[in-house]
C-alpha positions as CSV (number, residue, x, y, z in Angstrom):
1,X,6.3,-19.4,11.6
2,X,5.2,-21.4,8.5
3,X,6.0,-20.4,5.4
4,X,3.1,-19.4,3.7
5,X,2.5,-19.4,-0.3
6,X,1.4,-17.1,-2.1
7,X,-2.1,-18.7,-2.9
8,X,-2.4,-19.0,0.8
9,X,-1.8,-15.5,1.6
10,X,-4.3,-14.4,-0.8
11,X,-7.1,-16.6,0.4
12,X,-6.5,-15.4,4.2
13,X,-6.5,-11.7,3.1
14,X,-9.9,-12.6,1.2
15,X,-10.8,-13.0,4.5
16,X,-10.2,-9.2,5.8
17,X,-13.0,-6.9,6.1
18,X,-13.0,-3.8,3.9
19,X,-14.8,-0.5,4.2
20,X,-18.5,-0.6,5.2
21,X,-19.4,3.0,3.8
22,X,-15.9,4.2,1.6
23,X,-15.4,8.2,1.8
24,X,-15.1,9.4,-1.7
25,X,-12.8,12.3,-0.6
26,X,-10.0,10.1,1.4
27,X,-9.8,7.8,-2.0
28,X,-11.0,4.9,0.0
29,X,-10.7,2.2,-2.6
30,X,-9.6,-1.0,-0.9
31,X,-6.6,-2.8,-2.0
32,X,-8.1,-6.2,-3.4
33,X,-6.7,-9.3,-1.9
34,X,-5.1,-10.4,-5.3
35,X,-2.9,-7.4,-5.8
36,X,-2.2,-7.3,-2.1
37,X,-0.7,-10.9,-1.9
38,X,1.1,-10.2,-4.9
39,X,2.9,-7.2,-4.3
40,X,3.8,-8.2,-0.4
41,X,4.8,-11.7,-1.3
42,X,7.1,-10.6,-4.1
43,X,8.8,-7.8,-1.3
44,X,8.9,-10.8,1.1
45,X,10.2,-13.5,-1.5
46,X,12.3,-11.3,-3.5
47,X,13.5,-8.5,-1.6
48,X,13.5,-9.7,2.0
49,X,12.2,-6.7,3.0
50,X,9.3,-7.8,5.6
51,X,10.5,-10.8,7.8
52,X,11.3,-9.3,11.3
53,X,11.4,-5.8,9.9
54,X,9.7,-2.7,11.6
55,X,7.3,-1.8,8.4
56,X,5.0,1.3,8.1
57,X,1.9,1.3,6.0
58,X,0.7,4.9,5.1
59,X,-2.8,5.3,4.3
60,X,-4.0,1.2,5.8
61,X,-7.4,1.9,5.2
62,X,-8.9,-1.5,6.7
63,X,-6.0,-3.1,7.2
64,X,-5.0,-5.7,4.3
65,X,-1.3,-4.4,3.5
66,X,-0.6,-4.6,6.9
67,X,-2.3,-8.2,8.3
68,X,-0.2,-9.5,5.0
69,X,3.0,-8.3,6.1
70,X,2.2,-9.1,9.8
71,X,1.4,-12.9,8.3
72,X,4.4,-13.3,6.5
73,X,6.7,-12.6,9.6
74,X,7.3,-8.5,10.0
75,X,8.5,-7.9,13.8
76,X,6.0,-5.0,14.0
77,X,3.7,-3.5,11.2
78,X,2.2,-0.2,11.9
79,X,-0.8,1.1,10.2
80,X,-1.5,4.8,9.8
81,X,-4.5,6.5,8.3
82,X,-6.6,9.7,9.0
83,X,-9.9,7.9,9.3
84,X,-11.2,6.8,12.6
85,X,-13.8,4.4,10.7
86,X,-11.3,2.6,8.9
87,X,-8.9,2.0,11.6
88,X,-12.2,0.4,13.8
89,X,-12.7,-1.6,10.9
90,X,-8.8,-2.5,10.6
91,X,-8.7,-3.4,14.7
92,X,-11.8,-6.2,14.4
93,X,-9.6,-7.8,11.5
94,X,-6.3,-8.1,13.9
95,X,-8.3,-9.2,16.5
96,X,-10.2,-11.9,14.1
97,X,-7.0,-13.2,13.0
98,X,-5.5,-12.9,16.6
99,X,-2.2,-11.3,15.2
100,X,0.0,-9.5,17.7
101,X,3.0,-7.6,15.8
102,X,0.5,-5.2,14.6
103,X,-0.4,-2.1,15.5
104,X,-2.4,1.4,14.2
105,X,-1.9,5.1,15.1
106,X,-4.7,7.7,13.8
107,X,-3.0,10.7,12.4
108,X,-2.0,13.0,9.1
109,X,-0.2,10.7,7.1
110,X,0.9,14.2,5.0
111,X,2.6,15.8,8.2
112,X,4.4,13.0,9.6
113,X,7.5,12.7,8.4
114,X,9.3,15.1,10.2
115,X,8.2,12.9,13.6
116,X,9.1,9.0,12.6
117,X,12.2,10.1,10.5
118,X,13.8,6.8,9.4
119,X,11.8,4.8,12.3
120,X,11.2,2.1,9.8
121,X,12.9,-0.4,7.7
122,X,10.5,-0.9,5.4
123,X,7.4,1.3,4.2
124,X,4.1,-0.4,2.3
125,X,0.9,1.9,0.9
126,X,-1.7,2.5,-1.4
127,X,-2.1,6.3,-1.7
128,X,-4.8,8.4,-2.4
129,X,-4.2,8.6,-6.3
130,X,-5.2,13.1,-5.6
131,X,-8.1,12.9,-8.5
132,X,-10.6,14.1,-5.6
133,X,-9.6,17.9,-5.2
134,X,-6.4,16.6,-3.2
135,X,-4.1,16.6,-6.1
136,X,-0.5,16.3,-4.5
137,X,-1.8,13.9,-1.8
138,X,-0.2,11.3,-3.6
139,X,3.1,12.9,-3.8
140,X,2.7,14.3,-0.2
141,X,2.3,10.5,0.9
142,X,5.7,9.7,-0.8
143,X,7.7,12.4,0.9
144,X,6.4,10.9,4.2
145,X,7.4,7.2,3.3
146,X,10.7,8.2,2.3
147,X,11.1,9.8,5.6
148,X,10.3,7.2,7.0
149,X,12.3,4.8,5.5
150,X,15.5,3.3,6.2
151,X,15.6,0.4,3.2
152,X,13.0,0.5,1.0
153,X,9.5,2.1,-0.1
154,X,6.9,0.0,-1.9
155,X,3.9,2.0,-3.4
156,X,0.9,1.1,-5.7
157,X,2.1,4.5,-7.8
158,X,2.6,5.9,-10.7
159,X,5.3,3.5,-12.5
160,X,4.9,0.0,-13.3
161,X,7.5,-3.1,-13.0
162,X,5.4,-6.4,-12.8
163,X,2.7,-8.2,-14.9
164,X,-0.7,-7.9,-12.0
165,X,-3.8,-7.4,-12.1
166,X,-5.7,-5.3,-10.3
167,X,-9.3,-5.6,-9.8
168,X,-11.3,-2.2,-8.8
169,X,-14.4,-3.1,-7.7
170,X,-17.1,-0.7,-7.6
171,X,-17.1,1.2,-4.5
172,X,-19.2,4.4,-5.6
173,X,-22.3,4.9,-7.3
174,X,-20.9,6.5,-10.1
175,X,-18.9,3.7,-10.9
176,X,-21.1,1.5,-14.0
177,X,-19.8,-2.0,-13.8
178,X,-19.0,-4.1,-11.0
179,X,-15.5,-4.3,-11.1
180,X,-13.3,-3.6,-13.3
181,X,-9.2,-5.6,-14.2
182,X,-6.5,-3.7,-14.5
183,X,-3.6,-5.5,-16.2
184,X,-0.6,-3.7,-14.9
185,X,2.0,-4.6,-17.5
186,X,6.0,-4.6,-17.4
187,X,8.0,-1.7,-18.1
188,X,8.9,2.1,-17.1
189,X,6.4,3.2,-19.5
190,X,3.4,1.3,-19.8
191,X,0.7,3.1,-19.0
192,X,-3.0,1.7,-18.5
193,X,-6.3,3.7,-18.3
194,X,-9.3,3.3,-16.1
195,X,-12.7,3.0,-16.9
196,X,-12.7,6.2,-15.0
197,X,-10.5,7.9,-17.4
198,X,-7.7,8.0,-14.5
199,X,-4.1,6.3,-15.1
200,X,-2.8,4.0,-12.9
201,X,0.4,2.4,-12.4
202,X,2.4,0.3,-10.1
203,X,5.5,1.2,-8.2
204,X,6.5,-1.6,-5.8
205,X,10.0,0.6,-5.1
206,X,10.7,4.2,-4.6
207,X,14.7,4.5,-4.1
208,X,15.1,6.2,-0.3
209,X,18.3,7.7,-1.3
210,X,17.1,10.4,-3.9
211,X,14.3,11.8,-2.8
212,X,14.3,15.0,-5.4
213,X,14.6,12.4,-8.5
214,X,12.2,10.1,-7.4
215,X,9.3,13.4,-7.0
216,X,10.4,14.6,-10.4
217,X,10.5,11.9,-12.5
218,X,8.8,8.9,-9.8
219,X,11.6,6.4,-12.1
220,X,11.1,2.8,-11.0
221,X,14.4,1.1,-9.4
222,X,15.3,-0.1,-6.4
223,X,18.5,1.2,-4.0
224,X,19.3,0.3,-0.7
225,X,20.2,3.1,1.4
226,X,23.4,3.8,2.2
């Protein structure tokens, strides 16, 4: 499989279709192309954490976290959400790009864990952030993934490690502009408000070996199991 470069795997992903009608109450705010070619290239590059590994993405929405780690080289991705809709949506994109090592199960991403214990090497998500009376979900949603997990977790969370930006395009109609950059700066502590009055952060790595720590203090490092 070629190689492919980071601006190459974001111009393919700004190719994946997102949600036609987003639910406010699952969170669905896509995962824009630029943030999602960022965060799975560094795990691929840096890591090697994707290349014929069994991943899990919690919470795939339409798809985008999972069709970039199937095009960088994952032996199998598998794509869980709650939402029959989105997972439509995310099986026109596979069979657009005609990819093959990916696949989607409909389900409770919150009562899974105790099923797919340590099924897979890697886990990828973008969890609901819990501001739409679901507060928790996004800590429910990390208990699952480090279930699951057998190396590594990578989460759009509540820490920050790496200089991105996200762009948050305006997927209800209370949002006022457009679309709105988040700059997602270095460092355990930087912390960067919304236009929305919500704080976001970004964990690519939850360590898989503490679970307790990493739900009381969500500290950003990165251990391999043992």
């Amino acid at each position: 499989m070629k190689k492919l470069k980071l601006k190459e795997l974001e111009s393919r992903l700004q190719q994946v279709d997102g949600f036609e009608k987003p639910k406010l109450l699952l969170e669905q705010y896509p995962t824009r192309p630029h943030i999602a070619a960022c965060m799975l290239y560094t795990i691929h590059n840096t890591y090697d954490d994707i290349e014929n590994k069994v991943v899990a993405d919690l919470g795939c929405g339409c798809g985008v976290l999972s069709i970039g780690t199937a095009m960088l080289g994952a032996g199998l991705c598998v794509g869980f959400d709650i939402d029959e809709d989105a997972l439509e949506i995310f099986n026109r994109n596979v069979e657009e790009f005609e990819l093959t090592n990916i696949d989607m199960v409909q389900c409770d991403v919150c009562v899974l864990s105790n099923r797919m214990s340590k099924s897979f090497d890697t886990v990828i998500m973008n969890p609901p952030f819990g501001t739409k009376n679901n507060k928790g979900t996004d800590m429910a949603f990390l208990k699952t993934a480090l279930e699951m997990a057998r190396t590594a977790v990578y989460s759009l969370h509540k820490s920050s490690t790496r200089e991105l930006r996200y762009d948050l395009p305006a997927s209800y109609k209370f949002h006022k502009k457009k679309s709105v950059s988040l700059l997602i700066l270095a460092g355990l502590h930087s912390v960067l408000k919304s236009f929305l009055g919500w704080t976001w952060w970004l964990m690519p790595v939850i360590p898989a070996t503490q679970e307790a720590e990493a739900r009381e203090s969500l500290e950003l490092r990165r251990r391999r199991l043992q």
